[in-house]
C-alpha positions, 0 to 999 in steps of 0.5 A, spaced: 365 536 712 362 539 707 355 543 708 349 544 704 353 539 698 350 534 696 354 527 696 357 528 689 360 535 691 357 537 686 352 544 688 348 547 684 350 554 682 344 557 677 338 552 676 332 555 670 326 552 671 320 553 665 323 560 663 318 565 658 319 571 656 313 574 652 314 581 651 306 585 650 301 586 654 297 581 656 301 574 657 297 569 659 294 569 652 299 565 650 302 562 657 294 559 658 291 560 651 291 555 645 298 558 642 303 556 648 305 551 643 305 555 636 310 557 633 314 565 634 311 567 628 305 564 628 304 568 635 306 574 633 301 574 627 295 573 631 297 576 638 302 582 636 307 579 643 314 577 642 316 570 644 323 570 646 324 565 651 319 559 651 320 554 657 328 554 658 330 549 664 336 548 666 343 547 671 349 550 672 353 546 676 359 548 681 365 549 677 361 547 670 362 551 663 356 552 660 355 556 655 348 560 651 350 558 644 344 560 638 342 563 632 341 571 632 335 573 635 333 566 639 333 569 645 340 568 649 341 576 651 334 576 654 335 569 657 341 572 661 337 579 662 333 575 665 338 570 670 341 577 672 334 581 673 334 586 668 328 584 665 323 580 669 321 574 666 313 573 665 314 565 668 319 560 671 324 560 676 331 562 677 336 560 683 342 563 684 
């Protein structure tokens, strides 16, 4: 009998739900404010905050490959920065 896994054997290894990573001061400007769905370049203009990460979510099954693929500077290093605790993220979960 195997415990604690769902009826497909499937478990889940790492679940992300609704990760953000603003780097500044004062977060919930965006996270709360009317800029939450502006676009990078726009928030840094008018906040001077760093969007790195907006609302990722997402599972890694056991024994699933997945990988964190992107242009420079879209966020994948802090997005694992992040699942490892190397940096807080400023909203979300994650299960490991």
């Amino acid at each position: 009998m195997n415990k604690g896994k769902p009826p497909n054997g499937q478990s889940s290894c790492v679940e992300v739900n609704g990760l953000w990573k603003i780097f500044g001061n004062k977060p919930d400007e965006i996270l709360n404010g009317s800029l939450r769905n502006a676009a990078r370049r726009e928030i840094r203009e008018k906040t001077g905050k760093i969007l790195a990460i907006r609302n990722a979510s997402f599972e890694v099954k056991e024994g699933e490959i997945f990988v964190v693929m992107g242009l420079s500077g879209s966020g994948k290093s802090t997005l694992i920065r992040c699942i490892l605790r190397l940096i807080e993220p400023t909203a979300g979960s994650i299960l490991i």
